[in-house]
C-alpha positions as CSV (number, residue, x, y, z in Angstrom):
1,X,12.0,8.8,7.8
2,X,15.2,10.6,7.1
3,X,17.6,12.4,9.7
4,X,17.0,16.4,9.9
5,X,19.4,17.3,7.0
6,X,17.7,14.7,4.8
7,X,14.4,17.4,4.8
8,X,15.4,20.8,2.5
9,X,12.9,23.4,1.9
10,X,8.9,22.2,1.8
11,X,6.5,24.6,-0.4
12,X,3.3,24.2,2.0
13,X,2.0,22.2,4.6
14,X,0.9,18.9,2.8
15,X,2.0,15.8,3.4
16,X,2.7,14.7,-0.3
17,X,5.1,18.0,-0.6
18,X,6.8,17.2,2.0
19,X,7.8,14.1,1.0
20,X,8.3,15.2,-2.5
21,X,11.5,17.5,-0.4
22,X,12.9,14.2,1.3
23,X,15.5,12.7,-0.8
24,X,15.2,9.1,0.4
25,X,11.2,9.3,-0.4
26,X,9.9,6.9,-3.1
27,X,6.4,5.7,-3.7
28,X,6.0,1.8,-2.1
29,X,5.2,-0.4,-4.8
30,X,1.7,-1.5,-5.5
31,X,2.1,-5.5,-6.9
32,X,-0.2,-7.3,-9.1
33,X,0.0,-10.9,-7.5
34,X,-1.8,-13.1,-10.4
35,X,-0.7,-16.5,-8.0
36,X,-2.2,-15.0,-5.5
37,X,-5.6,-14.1,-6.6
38,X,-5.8,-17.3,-8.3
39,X,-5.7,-19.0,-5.1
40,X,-8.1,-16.8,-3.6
41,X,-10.4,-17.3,-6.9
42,X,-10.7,-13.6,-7.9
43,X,-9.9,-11.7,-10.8
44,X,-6.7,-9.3,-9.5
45,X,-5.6,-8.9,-5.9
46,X,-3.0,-5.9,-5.5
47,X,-1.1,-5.6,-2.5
48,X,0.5,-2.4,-1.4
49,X,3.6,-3.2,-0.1
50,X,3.9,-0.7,2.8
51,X,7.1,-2.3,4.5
52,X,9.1,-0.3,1.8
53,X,8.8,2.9,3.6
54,X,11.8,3.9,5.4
55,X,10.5,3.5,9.0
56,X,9.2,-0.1,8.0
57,X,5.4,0.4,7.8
58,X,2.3,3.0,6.6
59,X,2.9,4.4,10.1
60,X,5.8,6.9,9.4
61,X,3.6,9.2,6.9
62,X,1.1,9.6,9.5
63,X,3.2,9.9,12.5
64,X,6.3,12.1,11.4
65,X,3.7,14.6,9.6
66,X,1.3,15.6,12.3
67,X,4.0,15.5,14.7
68,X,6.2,18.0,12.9
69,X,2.5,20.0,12.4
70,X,2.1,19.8,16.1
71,X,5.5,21.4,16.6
72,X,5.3,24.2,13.9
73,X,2.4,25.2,15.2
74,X,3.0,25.1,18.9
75,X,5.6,27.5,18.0
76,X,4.0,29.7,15.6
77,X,6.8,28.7,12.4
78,X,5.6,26.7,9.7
79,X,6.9,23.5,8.7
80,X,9.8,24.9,5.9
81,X,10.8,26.6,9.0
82,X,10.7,24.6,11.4
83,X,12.9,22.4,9.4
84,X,15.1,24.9,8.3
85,X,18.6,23.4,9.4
86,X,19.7,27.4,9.7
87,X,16.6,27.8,12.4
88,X,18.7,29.2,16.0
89,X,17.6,26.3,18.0
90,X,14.7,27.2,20.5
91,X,12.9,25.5,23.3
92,X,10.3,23.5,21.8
93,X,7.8,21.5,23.5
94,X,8.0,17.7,23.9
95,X,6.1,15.5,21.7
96,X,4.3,12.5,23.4
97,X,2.1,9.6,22.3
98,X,0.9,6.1,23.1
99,X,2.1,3.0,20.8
100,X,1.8,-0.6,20.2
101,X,5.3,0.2,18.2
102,X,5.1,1.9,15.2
103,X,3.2,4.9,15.8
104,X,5.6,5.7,18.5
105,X,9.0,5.0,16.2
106,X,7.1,7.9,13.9
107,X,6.5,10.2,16.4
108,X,10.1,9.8,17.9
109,X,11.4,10.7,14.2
110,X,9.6,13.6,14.0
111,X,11.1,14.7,17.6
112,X,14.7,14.3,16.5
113,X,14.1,16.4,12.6
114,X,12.4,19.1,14.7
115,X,15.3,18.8,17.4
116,X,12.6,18.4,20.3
117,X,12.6,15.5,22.9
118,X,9.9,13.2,22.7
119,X,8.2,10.3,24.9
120,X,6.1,6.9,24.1
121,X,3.9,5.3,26.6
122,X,3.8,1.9,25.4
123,X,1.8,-1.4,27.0
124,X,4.0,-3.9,28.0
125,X,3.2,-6.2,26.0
126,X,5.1,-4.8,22.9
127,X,8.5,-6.8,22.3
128,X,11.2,-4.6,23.2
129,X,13.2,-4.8,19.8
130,X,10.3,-2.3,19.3
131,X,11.1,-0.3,22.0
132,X,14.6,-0.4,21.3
133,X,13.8,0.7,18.3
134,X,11.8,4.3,19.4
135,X,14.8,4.2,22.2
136,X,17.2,4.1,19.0
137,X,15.6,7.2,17.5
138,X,16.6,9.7,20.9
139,X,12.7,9.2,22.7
140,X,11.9,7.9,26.1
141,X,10.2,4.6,26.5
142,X,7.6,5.2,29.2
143,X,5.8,0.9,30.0
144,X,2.2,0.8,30.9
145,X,0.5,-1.9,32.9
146,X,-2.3,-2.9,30.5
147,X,-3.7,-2.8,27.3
148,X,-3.0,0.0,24.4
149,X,-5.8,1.9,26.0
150,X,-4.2,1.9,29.0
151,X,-1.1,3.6,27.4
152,X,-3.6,6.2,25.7
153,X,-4.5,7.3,29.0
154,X,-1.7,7.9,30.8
155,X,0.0,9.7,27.8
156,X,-3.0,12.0,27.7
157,X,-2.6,12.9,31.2
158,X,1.7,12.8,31.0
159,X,1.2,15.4,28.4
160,X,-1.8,17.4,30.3
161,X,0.8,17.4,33.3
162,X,3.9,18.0,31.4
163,X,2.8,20.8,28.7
164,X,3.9,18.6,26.3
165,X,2.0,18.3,22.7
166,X,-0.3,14.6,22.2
167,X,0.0,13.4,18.9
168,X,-2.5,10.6,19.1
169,X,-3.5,8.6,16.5
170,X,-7.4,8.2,17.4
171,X,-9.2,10.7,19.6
172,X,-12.8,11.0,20.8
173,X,-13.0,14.8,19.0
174,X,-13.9,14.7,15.2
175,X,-12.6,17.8,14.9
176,X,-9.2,17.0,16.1
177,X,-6.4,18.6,14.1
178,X,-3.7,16.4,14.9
179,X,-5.5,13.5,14.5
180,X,-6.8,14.8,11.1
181,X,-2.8,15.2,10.2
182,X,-2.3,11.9,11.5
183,X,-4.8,10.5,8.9
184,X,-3.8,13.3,6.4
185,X,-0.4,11.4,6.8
186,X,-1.8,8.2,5.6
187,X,-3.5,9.7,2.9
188,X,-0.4,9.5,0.9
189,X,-0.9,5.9,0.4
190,X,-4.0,6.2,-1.3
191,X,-2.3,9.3,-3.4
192,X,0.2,7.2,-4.6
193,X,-2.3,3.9,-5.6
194,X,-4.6,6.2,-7.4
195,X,-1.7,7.3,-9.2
196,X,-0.3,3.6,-9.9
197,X,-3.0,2.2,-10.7
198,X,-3.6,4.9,-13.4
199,X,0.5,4.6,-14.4
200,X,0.2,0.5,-14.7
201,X,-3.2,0.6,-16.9
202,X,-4.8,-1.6,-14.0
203,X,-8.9,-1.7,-14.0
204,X,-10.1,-0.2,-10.9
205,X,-10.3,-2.5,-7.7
206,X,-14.0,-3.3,-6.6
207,X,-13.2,-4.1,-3.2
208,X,-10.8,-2.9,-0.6
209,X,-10.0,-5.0,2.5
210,X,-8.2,-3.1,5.1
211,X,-6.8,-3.4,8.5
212,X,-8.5,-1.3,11.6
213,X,-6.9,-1.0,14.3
214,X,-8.6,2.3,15.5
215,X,-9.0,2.7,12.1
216,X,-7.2,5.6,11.0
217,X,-5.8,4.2,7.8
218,X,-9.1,2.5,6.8
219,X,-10.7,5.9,7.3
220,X,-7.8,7.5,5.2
221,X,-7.9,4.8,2.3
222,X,-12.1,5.2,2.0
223,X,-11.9,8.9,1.8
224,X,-8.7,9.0,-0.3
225,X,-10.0,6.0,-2.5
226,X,-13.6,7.2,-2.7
227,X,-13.5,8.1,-6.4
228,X,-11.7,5.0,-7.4
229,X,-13.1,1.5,-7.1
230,X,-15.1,0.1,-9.6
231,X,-18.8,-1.1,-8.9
232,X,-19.6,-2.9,-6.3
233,X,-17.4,-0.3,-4.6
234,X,-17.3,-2.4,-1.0
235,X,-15.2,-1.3,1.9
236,X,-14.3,-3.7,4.3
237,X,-12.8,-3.2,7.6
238,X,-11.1,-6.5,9.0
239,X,-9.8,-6.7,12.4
240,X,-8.9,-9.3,15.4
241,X,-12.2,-10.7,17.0
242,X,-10.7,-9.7,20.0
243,X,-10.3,-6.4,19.7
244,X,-12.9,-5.2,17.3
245,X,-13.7,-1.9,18.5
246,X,-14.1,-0.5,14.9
247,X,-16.6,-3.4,14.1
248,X,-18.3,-2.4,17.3
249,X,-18.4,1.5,16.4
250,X,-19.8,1.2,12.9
251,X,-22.4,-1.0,14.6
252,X,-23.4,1.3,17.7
253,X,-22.8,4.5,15.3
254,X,-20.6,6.0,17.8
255,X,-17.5,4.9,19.9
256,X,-18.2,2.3,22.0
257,X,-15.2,0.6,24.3
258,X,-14.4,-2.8,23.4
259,X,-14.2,-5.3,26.4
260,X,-11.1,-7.7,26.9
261,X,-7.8,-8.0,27.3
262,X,-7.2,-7.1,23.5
263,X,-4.7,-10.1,23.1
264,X,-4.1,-10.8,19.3
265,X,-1.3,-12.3,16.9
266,X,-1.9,-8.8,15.2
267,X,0.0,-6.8,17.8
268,X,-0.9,-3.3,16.0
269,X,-4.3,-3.7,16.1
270,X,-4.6,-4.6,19.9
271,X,-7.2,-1.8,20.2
272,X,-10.4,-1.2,22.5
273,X,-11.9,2.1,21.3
274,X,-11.6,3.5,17.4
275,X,-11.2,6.8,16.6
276,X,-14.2,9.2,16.3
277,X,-12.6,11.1,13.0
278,X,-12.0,8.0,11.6
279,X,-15.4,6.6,12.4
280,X,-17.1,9.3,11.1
281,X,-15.6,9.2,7.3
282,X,-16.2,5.4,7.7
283,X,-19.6,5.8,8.3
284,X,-20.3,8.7,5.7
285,X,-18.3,6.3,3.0
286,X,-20.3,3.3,4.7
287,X,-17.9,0.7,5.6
288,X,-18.4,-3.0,6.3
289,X,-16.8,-4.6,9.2
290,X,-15.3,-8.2,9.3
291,X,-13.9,-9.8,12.5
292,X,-11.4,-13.3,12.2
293,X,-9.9,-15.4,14.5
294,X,-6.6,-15.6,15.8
295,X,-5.7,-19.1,13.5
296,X,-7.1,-16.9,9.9
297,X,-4.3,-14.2,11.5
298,X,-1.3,-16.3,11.9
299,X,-1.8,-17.9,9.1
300,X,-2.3,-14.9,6.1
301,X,1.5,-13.9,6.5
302,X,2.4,-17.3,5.7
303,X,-0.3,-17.5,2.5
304,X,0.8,-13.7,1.4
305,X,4.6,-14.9,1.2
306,X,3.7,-18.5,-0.3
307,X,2.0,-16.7,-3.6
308,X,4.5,-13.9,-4.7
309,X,3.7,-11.5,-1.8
310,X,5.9,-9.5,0.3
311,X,7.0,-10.4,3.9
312,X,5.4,-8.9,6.6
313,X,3.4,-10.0,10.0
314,X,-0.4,-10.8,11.4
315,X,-0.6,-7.0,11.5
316,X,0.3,-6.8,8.1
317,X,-1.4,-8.9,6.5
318,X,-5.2,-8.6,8.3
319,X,-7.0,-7.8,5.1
320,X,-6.0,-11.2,3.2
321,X,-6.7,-12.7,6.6
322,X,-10.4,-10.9,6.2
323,X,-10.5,-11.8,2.4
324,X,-9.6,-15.5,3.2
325,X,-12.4,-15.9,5.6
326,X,-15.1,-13.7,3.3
327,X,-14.3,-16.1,0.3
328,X,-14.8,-19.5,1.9
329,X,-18.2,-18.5,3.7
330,X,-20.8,-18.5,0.9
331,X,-22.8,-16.3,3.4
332,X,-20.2,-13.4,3.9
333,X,-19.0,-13.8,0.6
334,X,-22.8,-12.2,-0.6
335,X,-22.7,-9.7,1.9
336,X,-19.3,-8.0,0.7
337,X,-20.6,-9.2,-2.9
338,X,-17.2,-10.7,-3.6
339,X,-17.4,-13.2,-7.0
340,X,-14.3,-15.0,-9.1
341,X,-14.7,-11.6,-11.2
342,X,-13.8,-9.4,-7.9
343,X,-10.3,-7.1,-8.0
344,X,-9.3,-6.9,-4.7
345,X,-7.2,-3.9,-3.5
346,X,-5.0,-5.4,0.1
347,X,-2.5,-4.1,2.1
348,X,0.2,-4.9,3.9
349,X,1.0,-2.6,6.2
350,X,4.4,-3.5,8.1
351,X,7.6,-5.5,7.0
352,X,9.1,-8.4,9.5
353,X,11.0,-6.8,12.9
354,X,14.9,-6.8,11.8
């Protein structure tokens, strides 16, 4: 996202205006990759390309929003005002969160256009050119001892201790408002396919294969894609069989905790609990769960790049790495009724670390 004098005056709350108001805002591409759905043996496979944004993945929509919500509110402004560069500056309250990364660099942005301080919990497991990084953007790096749950926790209780504001990405409340922006956030992603795929005369997709994680975007991309895909209308939901707490949720109906050290290629989905908004649109839009190995992972970045795709990482890539593994099992392939005449919807979430 851009620095504080990159924002101008924003009309109302929504995510989509405010980014209409941010001059370095542009809509990532959506590609139609004919190699690579020939390779797959389907009809059409787009791929949104969400390394384009300016933060380097889907996460800076979600993030940047509900933290700057978190703020305006906290304070009683609203966001135009909030990012008013004449505003007198004013205490403001802290903004803190838990990360595997990207979540984290968002949140940090939204600290330094608001002119707040902010602090990331994050595992310590994540590389720390992704820590430099949310260092890079003024926040404190706090390390955990764990897992990404772990880092959920003791953010919670930083923020209980130090009046700061959470902005979490999952929560166990389905009413949670800053969850809700956080997925409102993401939303703009399937704003801007609708309108592409509309724009570029495409047929509608009839399957979307999506990454989880605690499944915030999935959640995002069913609700904001409900109206769109074409009969068989499948939602699938791929994650790391070593973390799949979303696969696990959709099973149990509710949020269950995931056991395991949560040690996956894909970094960003390294997850033990989804998030009870998100689980609950999954489940009203109802949402198929897929779980791969590490080796289908490592090897989808590699595939996307190899037939006209963009670059990106395991994270990135975990719906072809789901759609891979549904397409060469005759079994799962007629459970998510995938045929040579399915249009596949993918995307990739996260460009390569500089």
């Amino acid at each position: 996202m851009p620095d504080a004098t990159s924002l101008t005056s924003v009309p109302d709350e929504s995510p989509s205006s405010l980014l209409r108001f941010c001059p370095v805002y542009a809509p990532t591409p959506l590609l139609d990759l004919a190699d690579l759905a020939g390779a797959l043996g389907v009809a059409q496979a787009l791929v949104k390309d969400e390394g384009r944004r300016p933060l380097g993945s889907f996460k800076a929509l979600g993030g940047v929003y509900a933290g700057l919500r978190a703020l305006a509110r906290a304070v009683g402004l609203s966001t135009t005002a909030l990012l008013d560069p004449a505003r007198p500056r004013m205490p403001l309250p802290a903004l803190v969160c838990a990360s595997d990364g990207n979540h984290g660099l968002a949140v940090a942005a939204a600290a330094r256009l608001a002119r707040a301080r902010a602090r990331v919990f994050l595992p310590d497991i994540v590389p720390e050119a992704r820590v430099a990084r949310i260092v890079g953007k003024g926040a404190e790096a706090a390390r955990v001892a764990g897992t990404y749950d772990d880092a959920v926790r003791a953010a919670a209780k930083a923020a209980q201790a130090e009046g700061a504001l959470l902005v979490a990405d999952a929560g166990d409340d389905p009413a949670d408002p800053v969850v809700a922006d956080v997925m409102a956030g993401y939303g703009v992603v399937a704003e801007e396919i609708v309108t592409q795929l509309a724009a570029d005369g495409h047929q509608l997709p009839t399957h979307l294969f999506v990454q989880a994680g605690v499944g915030g975007l999935a959640a995002a991309m069913a609700e904001g894609l409900r109206a769109t895909p074409a009969p068989p209308a499948r939602v699938v939901v791929v994650e790391p069989e070593s973390a799949a707490c979303v696969g696990a949720a959709l099973a149990a109906g509710c949020v269950v905790t995931f056991p395991g050290a949560l040690e996956t290629a894909a970094e960003m989905l390294s997850c033990g609990e989804a998030s009870a908004p998100a689980l609950a649109i999954l489940l009203r839009r109802g949402a198929q769960a897929l779980a791969v190995s590490e080796a289908a992972l490592r090897a989808a970045p590699s595939f996307l790049r190899a037939h006209g795709g963009p670059a990106t990482t395991s994270s990135g890539a975990v719906g072809l790495a789901g759609l891979r593994v549904a397409l060469a099992d005759p079994a799962l392939a007629a459970r998510f009724a995938l045929d040579p005449e399915s249009r596949v919807l993918l995307l990739a979430t996260e460009s390569l670390p500089a």
